[in-house]
C-alpha positions, 0 to 999 in steps of 0.5 A: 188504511184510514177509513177518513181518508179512504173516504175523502178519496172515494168523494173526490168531485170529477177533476179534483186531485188531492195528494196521499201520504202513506207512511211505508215504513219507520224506525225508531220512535214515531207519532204514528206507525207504517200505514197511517195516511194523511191525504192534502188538498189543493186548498189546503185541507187534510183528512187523516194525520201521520202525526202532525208538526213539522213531520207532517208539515215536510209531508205536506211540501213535498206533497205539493211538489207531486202534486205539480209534478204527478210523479209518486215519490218517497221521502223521508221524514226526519223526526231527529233533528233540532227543528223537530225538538223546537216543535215540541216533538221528542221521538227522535224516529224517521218515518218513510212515506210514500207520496202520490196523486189520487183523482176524483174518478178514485184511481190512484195515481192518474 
């Protein structure tokens, strides 16, 4: 677990939530490996990165739909496809991500 994002999480204020990303598993070549952790804010903000682009950005969206739902899901993050290669990003991998609500009391999940 990244230490930044470990850390944004514990200073979480009382009734904030924010969504964490953990990378659970990848194939081929990725930006970043199983265990990197990006964590989003309602506002906008981030702490930690699974590689940035628009791999991170398709992290990003369905962030906001756990985040509006609550409901822990996995995605997968396609590193494969033309939009990646327009984005400048050339691994040609597919990272597994694990999505789910954190709280300002630091309980994952609620």
């Amino acid at each position: 677990m990244d230490h930044k994002v470990t850390r944004a999480i514990l200073d979480l204020t009382a009734g904030e939530e924010a969504a964490l990303v953990t990378v659970i598993s990848t194939r081929g070549s990725t930006p970043r490996k199983a265990g990197a952790q990006v964590l989003f804010y309602r506002d906008g903000r981030s702490v930690g990165t699974i590689g940035g682009g628009c791999g991170e950005a398709e992290a990003r969206r369905t962030a906001w739909e756990v985040l509006r739902t609550r409901q822990p899901r996995t995605a997968r993050v396609e590193l494969t496809h033309e939009l990646a290669e327009a984005d400048g990003m050339v691994c040609g991998g597919v990272m597994e991500v694990f999505i789910e609500t954190v709280s300002g009391s630091g309980k994952v999940g609620e």
